[in-house]
C-alpha positions in Angstrom: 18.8 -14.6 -32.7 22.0 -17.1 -32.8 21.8 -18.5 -36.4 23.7 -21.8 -37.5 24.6 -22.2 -41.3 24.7 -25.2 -43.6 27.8 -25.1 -45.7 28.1 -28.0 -48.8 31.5 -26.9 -50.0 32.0 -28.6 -52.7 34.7 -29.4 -55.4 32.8 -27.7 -58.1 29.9 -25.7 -56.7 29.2 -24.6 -52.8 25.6 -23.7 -51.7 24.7 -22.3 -48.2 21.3 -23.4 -46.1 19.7 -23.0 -42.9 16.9 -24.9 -41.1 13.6 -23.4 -40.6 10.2 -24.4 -39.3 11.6 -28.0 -39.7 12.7 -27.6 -43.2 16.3 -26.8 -44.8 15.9 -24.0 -47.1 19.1 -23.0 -49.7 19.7 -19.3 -49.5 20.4 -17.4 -53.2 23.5 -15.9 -53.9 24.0 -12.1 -55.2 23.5 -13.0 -58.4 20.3 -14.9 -58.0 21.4 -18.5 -57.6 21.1 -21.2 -55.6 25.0 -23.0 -56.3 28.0 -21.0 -55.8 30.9 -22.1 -58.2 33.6 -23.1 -55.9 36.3 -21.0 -57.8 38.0 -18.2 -57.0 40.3 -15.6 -58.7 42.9 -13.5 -57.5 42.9 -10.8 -59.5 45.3 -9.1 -57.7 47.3 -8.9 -54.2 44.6 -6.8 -52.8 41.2 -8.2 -55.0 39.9 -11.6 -54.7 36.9 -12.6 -56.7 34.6 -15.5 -56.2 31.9 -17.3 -57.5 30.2 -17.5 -61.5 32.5 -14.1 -62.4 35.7 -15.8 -60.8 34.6 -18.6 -63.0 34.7 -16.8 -66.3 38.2 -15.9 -65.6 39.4 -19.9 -66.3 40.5 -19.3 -69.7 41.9 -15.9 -70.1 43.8 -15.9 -66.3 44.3 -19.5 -65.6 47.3 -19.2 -63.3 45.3 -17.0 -60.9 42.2 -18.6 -61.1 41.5 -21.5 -58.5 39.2 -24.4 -59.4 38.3 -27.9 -57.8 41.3 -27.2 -54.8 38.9 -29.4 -52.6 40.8 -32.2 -54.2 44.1 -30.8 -52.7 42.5 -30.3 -49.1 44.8 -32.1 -46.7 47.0 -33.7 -49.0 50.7 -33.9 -49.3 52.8 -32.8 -52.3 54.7 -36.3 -53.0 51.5 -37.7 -53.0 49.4 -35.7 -55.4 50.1 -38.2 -59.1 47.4 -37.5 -61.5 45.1 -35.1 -58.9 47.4 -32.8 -61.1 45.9 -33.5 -63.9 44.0 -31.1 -66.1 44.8 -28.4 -63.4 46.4 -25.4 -65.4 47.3 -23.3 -62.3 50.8 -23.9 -60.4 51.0 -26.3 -57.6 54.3 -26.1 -55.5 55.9 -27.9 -53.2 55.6 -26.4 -49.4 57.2 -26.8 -45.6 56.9 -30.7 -44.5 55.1 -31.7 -48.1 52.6 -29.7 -47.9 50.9 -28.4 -51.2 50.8 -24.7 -52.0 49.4 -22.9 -55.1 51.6 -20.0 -56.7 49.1 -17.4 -57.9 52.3 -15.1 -59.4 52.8 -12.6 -56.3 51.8 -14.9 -53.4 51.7 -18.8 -52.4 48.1 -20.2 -50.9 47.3 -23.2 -49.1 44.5 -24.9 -50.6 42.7 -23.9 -47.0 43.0 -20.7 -47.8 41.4 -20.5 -51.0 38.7 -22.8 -49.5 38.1 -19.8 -46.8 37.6 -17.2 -49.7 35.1 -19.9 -50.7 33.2 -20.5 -47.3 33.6 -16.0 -46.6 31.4 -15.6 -50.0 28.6 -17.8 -48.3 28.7 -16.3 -45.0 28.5 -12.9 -46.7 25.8 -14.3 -48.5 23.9 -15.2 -45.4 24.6 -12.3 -43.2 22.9 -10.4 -46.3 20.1 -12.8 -46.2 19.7 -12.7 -42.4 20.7 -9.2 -42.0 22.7 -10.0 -39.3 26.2 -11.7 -38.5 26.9 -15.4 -38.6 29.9 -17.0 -37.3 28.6 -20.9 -36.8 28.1 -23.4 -39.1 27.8 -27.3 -40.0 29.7 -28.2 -42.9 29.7 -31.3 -45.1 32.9 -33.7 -46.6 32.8 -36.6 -48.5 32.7 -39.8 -46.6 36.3 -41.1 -47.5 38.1 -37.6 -46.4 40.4 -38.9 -44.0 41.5 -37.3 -41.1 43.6 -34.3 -42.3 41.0 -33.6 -45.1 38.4 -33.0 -42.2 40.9 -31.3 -40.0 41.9 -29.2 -43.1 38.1 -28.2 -44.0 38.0 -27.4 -40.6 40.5 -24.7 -40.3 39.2 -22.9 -43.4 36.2 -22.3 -41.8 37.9 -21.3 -39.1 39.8 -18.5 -41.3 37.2 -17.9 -42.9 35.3 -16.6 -39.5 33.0 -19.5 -38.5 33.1 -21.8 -35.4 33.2 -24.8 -37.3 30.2 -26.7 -35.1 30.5 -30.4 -36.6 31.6 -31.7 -39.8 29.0 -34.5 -41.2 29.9 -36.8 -43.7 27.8 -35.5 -47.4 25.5 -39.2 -47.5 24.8 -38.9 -43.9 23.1 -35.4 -44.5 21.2 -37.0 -47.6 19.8 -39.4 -45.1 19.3 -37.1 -42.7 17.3 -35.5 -44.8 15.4 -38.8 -46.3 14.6 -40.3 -43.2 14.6 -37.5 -40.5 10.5 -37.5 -40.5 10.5 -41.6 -40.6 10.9 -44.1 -38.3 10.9 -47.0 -39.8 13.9 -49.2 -39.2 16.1 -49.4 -43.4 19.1 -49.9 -45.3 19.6 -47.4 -47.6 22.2 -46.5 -50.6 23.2 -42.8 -51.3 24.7 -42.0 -54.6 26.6 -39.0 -54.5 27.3 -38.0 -58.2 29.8 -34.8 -57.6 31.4 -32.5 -59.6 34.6 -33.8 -58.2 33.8 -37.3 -57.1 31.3 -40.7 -57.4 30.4 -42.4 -54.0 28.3 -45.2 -53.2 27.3 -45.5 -49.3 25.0 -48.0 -47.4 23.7 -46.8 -44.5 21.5 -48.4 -41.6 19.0 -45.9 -40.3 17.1 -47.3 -36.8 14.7 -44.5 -36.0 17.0 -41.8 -35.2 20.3 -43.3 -35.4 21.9 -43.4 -38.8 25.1 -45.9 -39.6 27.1 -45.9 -42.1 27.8 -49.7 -42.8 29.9 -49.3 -46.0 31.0 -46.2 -48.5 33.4 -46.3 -51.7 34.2 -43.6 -54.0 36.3 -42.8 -56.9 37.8 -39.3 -56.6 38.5 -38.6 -60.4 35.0 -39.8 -61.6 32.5 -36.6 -61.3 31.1 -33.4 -63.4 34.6 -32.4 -64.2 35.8 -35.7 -65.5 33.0 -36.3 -67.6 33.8 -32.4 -69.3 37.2 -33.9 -69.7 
C-alpha cells in the first residue's frame, strides 16, 4: 500500500502524520514523542544527529549544532539583518548570495540541514508503517514567498520524498476545522510558532477554503519569548 505522509517542518519542532479512516493521526518518534526538535548536529563528517539528543548538544557544541535554519530557507545572505540574531553557529556568505552554514569541516545550505530534518521523520514512518515512504504533503507558513516554498521543496526532495503539494500551515488548520462542515464562515487562524506569530482570515464555502488576508511577524514566536 502507497502511503502519503504529513510533514509540519517547523522552525522549532517537526512532527510527521498520516490520514486514516478519515482522521489525521501524529506518529511517535524513537524516543516516544509526538514533536521532533527541528535541530540537528553534526557531530562529525560522517555522524549526523537529530532530534531531542541533537538538541542537548546547543550549549557544549554550538558551532555544529543547527537550530531554527527554517528561518534561513530561501533567503539571501545580504538580506539576512537581525535573522542573525541570537544564532551562535556560523553563517557564510555563498555563490550568488546565497546563505551557507560552516559546521568546521564542511559548508551546508540551510536545505540541507532541513533534509536531515525531514530523513528523521521518514525513518520514523517507514518504522511505524514497516514499509518505505517516499511521498509527502508538507506545510510552510503562509507569507514564505516563492523561493522559501521552492527551497522547502528541494529538501524534501534530498531528503527522498516526492514532495506532492506544499499547503500553506492555516490552510491545513482549517482544513482540519471545517473539513466535516459545510457551512459557509469566515474564520481566523492563529499560528503561535516557535519561530513565528501569524494571523490569517480565511473564507471557507463548503469545500473550498480562501485565504482573504494573512500577516505575520517572523521574530515573534517560542524562541523569542526564551530570548
Amino acid at each position: 500500500m502507497e502511503r502519503v505522509i504529513g510533514i509540519d517542518l517547523g522552525t522549532t519542532n517537526s512532527v510527521v502524520a498520516y490520514f486514516e479512516q478519515g482522521r489525521p493521526v501524529v506518529i511517535q518518534n524513537p524516543t516516544g514523542s509526538k514533536i521532533t526538535p527541528s535541530v540537528v548536529w553534526y557531530k562529525s563528517p560522517s555522524e549526523i544527529v537529530v532530534g531531542e539528543l541533537a538538541k542537548r548538544q546547543a550549549l557544549t557544541n554550538p558551532k555544529q549544532t543547527i537550530r531554527s535554519v527554517k528561518r534561513f530557507m530561501g533567503a539571501r545572505f545580504s538580506e539576512l539583518g537581525e535573522k542573525r540574531r541570537g544564532i551562535a553557529y556560523d553563517l557564510v556568505e555563498g555563490p550568488d548570495d546565497s546563505v551557507l552554514i560552516d559546521v568546521g569541516w564542511c559548508r551546508v545550505t540551510p536545505e540541507e540541514v532541513s533534509a536531515e530534518i525531514l530523513k528523521h521523520l521518514k525513518k520514523t514512518a517507514e518504522e511505524f508503517f514497516g514499509e518505505p515512504v517516499d511521498k509527502a504533503v508538507i506545510t510552510v507558513p503562509a507569507y514564505f514567498n516563492d523561493n522559501q516554498r521552492a527551497a522547502t521543496k528541494r529538501a524534501g526532495e534530498l531528503a527522498g520524498l516526492e514532495v506532492l503539494r506544499i499547503i500553506n500551515e492555516p490552510t491545513a488548520a482549517a482544513l482540519a476545522y471545517g473539513v466535516d462542515r459545510s457551512s459557509e464562515q469566515k474564520i481566523a487562524v492563529f499560528d503561535f510558532g516557535g519561530g513565528t506569530f501569524d494571523v490569517t482570515i480565511l473564507e471557507i464555502d463548503k469545500d473550498v477554503f480562501e485565504v482573504k488576508s494573512t500577516r505575520g511577524d517572523t521574530f515573534l514566536g517560542g524562541d523569542n519569548i526564551d530570548d
